[in-house]
C-alpha positions as CSV (number, residue, x, y, z in Angstrom):
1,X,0.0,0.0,0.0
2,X,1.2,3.6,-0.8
3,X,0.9,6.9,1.1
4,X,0.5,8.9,-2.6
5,X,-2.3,11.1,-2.6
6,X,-5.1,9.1,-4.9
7,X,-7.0,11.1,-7.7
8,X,-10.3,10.2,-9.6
9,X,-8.0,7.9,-12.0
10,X,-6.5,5.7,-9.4
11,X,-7.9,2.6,-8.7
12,X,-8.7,1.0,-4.8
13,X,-6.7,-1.7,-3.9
14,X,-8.8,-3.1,-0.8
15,X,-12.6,-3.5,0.1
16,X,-15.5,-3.7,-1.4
17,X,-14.9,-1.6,-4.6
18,X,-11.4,-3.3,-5.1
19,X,-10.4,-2.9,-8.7
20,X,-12.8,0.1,-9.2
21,X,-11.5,3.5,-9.7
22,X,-12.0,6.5,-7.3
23,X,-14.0,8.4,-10.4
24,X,-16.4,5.2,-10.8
25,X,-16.8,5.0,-6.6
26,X,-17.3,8.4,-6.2
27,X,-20.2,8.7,-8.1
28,X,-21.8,5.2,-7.2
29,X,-20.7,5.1,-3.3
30,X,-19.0,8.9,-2.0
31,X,-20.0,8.0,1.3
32,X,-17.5,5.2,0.8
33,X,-14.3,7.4,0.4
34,X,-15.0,9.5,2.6
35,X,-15.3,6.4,5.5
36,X,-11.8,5.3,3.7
37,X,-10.4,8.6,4.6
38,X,-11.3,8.7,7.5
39,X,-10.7,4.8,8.9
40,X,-7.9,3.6,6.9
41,X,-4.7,4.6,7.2
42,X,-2.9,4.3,4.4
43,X,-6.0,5.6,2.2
44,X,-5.1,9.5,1.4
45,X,-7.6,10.9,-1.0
46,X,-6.3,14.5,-3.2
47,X,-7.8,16.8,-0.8
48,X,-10.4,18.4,-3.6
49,X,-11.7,14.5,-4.6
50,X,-12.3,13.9,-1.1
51,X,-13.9,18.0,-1.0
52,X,-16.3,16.2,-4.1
53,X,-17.1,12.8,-2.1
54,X,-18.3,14.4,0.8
55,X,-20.5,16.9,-1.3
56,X,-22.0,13.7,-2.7
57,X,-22.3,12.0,0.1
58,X,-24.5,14.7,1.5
59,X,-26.3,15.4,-1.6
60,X,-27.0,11.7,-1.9
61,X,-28.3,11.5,2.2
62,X,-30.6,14.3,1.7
63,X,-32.2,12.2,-1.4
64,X,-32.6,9.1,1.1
65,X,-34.0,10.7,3.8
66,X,-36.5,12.6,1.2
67,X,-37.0,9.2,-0.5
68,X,-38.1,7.3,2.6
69,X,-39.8,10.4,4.2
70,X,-42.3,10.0,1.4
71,X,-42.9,6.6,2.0
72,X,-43.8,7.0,5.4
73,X,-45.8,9.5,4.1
74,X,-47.4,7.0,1.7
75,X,-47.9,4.4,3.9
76,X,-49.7,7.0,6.5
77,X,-52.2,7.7,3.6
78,X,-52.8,4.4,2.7
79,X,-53.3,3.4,7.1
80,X,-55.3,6.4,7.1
81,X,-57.4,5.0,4.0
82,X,-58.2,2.0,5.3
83,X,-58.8,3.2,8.9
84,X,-61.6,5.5,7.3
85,X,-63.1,3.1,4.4
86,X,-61.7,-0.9,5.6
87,X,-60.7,-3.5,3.3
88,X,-63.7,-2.7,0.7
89,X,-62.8,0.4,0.0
């Protein structure tokens, strides 16, 4: 393993995205590198790629937490539905 500082074109040599490079991770799994970064010691991400994963990783938490907001707020309309008309509907 290397202390170099890794940019979007080098590839991950451990975990889970072994093989992969930072460029392909970074756009399927941000929240990834930035773990990396911050658990593994030999891992040292160029200082604006790591600036872009944790933008992502933010962007991509926000999206979650709007995506599974709705679908409480789908399945309270459909609890609500059936509490006020029953099975037959």
């Amino acid at each position: 393993m290397t202390d170099k500082l890794l940019t979007t074109e080098s590839k991950l040599t451990f975990g889970k995205h072994k093989g992969y490079t930072i460029e392909y991770v970074l756009y399927e799994a941000p929240e990834y590198l930035v773990w990396a970064s911050e658990n593994v010691k030999f891992f040292k991400l160029d200082p604006k790629v790591l600036a872009r994963a944790k933008e992502s990783s933010g962007k991509r938490k926000e999206e979650h937490y709007k995506y599974i907001r709705s679908l409480y707020n789908f399945m309270d309309y459909e609890c609500s539905y059936y509490e006020r008309y029953g099975d037959e509907g």
